[in-house]
C-alpha positions in Angstrom: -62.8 -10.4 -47.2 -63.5 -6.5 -47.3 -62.1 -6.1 -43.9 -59.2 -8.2 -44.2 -57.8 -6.4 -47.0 -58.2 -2.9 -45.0 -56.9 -4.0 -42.1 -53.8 -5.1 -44.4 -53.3 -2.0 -45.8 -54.0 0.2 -42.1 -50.7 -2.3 -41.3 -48.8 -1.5 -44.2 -49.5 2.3 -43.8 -48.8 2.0 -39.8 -45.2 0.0 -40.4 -44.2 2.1 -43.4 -44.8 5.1 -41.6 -42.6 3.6 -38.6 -40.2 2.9 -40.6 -39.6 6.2 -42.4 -39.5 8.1 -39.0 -36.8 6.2 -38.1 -33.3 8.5 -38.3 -30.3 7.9 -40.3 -27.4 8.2 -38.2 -25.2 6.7 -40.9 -22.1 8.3 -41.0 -18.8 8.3 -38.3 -20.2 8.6 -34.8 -17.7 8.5 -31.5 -17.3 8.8 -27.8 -16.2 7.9 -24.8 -17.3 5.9 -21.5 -16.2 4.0 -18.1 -17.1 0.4 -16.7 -16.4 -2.2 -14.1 -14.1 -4.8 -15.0 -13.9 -8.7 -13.5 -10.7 -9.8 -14.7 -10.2 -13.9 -14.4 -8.5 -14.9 -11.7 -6.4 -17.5 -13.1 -3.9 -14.6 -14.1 -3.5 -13.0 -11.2 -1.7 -16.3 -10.0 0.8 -14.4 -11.5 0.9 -12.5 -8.1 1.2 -15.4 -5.6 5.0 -15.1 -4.9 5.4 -19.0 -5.4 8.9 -20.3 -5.5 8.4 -21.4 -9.9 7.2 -17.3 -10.1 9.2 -15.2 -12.0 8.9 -12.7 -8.8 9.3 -15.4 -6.2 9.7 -14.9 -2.4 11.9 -16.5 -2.3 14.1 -14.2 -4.3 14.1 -11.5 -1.9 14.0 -13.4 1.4 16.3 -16.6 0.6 15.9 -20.4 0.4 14.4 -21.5 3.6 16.2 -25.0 3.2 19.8 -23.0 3.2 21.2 -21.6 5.9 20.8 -17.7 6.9 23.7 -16.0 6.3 23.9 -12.2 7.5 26.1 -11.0 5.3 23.4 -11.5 2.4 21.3 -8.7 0.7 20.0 -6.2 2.6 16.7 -6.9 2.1 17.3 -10.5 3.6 18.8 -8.9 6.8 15.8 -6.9 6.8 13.3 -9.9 6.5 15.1 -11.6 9.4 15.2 -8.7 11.9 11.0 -8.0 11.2 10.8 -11.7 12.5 13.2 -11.6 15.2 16.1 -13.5 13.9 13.6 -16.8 13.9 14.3 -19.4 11.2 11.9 -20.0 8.5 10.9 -23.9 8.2 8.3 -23.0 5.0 6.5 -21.0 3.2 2.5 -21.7 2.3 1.6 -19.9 -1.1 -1.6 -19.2 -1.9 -3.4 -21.4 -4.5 -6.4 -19.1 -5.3 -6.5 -15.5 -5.8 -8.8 -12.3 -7.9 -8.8 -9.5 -9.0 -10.4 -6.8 -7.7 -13.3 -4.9 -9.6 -11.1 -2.5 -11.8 -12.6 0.3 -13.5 -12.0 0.7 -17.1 -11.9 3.8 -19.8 -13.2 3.8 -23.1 -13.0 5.4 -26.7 -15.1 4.4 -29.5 -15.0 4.9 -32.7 -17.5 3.7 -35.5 -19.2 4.0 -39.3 -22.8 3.3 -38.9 -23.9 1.6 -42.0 -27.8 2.4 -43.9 -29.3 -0.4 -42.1 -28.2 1.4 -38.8 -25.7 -1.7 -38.0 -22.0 -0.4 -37.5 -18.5 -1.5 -37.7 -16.3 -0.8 -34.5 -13.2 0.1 -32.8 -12.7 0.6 -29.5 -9.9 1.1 -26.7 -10.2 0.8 -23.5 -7.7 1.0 -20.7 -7.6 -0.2 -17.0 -5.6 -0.8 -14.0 -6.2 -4.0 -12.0 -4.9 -4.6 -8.4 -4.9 -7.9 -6.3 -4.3 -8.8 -2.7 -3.1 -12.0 -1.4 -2.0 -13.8 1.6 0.7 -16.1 2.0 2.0 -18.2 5.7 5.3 -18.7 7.0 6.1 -21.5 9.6 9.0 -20.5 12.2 11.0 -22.8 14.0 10.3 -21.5 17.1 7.0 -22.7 19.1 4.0 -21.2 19.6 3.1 -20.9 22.9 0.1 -20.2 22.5 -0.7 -23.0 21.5 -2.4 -26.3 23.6 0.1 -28.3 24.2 3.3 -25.5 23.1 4.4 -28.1 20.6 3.0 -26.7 17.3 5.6 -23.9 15.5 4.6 -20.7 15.0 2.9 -19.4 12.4 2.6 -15.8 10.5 0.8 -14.1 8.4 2.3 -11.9 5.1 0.5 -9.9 2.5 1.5 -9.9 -1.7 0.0 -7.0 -3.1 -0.1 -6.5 -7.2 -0.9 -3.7 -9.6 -0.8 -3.6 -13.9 -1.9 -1.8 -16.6 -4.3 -2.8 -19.2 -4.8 -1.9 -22.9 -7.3 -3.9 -24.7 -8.1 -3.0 -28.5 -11.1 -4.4 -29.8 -12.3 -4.3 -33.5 -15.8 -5.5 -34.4 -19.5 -5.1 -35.5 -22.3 -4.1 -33.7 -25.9 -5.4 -34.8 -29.1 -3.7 -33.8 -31.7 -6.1 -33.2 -34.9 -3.6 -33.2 -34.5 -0.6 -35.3 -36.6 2.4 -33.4 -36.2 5.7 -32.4 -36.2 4.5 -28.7 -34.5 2.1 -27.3 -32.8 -0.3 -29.5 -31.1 -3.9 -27.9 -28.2 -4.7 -29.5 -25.3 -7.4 -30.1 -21.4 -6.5 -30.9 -19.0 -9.4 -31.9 -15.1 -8.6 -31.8 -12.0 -9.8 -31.9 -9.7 -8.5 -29.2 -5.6 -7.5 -28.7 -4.5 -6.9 -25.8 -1.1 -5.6 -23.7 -0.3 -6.1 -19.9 2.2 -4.7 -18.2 3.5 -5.3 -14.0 3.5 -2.0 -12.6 4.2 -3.5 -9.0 4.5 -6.4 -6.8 5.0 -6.7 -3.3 5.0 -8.5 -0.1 5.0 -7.7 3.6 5.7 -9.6 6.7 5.5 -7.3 10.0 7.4 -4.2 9.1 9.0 -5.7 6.2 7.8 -4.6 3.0 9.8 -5.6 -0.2 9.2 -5.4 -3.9 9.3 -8.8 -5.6 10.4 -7.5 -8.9 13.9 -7.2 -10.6 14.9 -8.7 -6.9 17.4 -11.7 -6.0 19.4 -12.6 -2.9 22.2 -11.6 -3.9 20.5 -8.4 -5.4 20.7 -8.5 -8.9 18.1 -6.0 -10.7 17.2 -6.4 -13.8 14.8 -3.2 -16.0 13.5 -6.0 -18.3 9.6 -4.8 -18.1 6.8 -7.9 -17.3 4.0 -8.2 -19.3 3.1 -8.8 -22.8 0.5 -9.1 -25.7 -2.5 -11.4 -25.7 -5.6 -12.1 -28.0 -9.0 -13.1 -28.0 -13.0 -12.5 -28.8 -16.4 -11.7 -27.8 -19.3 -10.6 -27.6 -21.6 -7.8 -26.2 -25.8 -7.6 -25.5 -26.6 -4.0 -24.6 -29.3 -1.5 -25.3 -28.7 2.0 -27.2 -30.9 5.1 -26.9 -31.5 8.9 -28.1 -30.3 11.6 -25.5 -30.7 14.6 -28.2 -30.1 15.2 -31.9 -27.1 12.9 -32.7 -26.2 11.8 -29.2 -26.6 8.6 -28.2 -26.0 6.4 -24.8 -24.8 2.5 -24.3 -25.1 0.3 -21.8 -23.6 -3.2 -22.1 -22.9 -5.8 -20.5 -19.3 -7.8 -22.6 -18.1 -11.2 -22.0 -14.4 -11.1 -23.4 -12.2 -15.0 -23.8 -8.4 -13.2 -24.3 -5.1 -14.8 -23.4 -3.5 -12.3 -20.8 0.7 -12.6 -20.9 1.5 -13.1 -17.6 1.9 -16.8 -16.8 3.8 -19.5 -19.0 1.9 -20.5 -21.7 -1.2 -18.3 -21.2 -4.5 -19.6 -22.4 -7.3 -18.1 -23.1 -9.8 -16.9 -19.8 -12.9 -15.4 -19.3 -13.7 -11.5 -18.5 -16.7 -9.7 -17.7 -17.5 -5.8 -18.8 -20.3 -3.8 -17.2 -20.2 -0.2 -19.2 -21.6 2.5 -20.5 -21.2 5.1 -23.3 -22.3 8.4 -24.7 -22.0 8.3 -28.6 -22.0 11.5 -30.8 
């Protein structure tokens, strides 16, 4: 019983000891840091140049069911000449495309409460690009082909750029409280802007902007984009570079409707970042 009671107390001493070693950081802290960004795919349908796209094909080249007539837009002659005055038959979208990996920019701001937990804001901003690929069927033949009865087919490229602002507002909960590294969870609530820089296609020669763009050459300044919403959450681990200064790394799953498409719902995005606090 003797040594029960003064092993209790050795454990009392040891954690109260721990405990008061521990700094308080509360107080304002801020900073700044970059990640990698996977943005959902689903959005960047928005780039796929189908004919029920606000920046359709379509619009720059002409209805493939109506007859060519050279006297339309400039950009149609254009499109014509880079396939050799062929006629087009139709036009195979693509059904699936991504995003590639965009890199993002961060600024943090947050009150570190007494317990060491902290409530949140941060910015970020980023610039995502996709690549696609869409067919066209000619009426002419391939003679290439087995049996020279098959028409021919080519190749063009859609090409897509926007910019990102996400705001995020939230708190951040340390799971272990230590002087070293400390794992930790943030829950947020996200707002969010897009807005089309550019998008493109190319067939041969022929490169065109899809935007502001009809037949009959019509332009329009009327930006593309919008404001979406959403929420998440954050598991990363935080750690003491010197005196007040602090580094993050996280890994951030992010649901957040993204105005781009009709009706936008909410889709998944993925965060991999890091962050220097001070």
């Amino acid at each position: 019983m003797r040594y029960k009671i003064i092993i209790s107390l050795l454990l009392i001493s040891f954690f109260s000891q721990a405990q008061e070693k521990i700094k308080d950081r509360s107080g304002f802290t801020y900073g700044g840091g970059v990640g990698i960004m996977m943005a959902s795919g689903k959005n960047a349908m928005f780039y796929n140049g189908s004919d029920d796209k606000q920046n359709a094909v379509i619009n720059v080249i002409g209805n493939p069911l109506e007859p060519y007539n050279s006297t339309e837009s400039s950009s149609q002659s254009k499109f014509y000449k880079a396939i050799n005055n062929d006629s087009v038959i139709g036009i195979q979208y693509p059904t699936k495309m991504s995003y590639n990996p965009a890199v993002t920019l961060h600024g943090y701001l947050a009150y570190i409460l007494k317990n060491q937990n902290a409530i949140y804001g941060e910015i970020t901003y980023s610039k995502c690009t996709v690549n696609g690929v869409f067919s066209i069927e000619l009426a002419s033949f391939d003679t290439t082909s087995f049996n020279n009865s098959a028409h021919k087919i080519i190749e063009g490229g859609l090409k897509g750029s926007e910019n990102r602002v996400d705001i995020e507002v939230g708190y951040h909960l340390i799971i272990s409280r230590t002087n070293k590294i400390m794992p930790f969870l943030d829950f947020f609530c996200n707002l969010n802007t897009v807005q089309v820089k550019s998008d493109q296609m190319k067939v041969g020669s022929f490169t065109a902007s899809l935007m502001h763009t009809t037949v009959s050459n019509y332009y329009s300044n009327q930006s593309q984009g919008g404001t979406g919403y959403g929420f998440g959450s954050t598991f990363g681990i935080e750690a003491p570079l010197k005196n007040r200064m602090y580094y993050n790394i996280g890994l951030k799953g992010t649901l957040k409707t993204i105005h781009l498409l009709d009706n936008p719902t909410l889709t998944p995005h993925v965060d991999l970042f890091a962050r220097v606090l001070f």
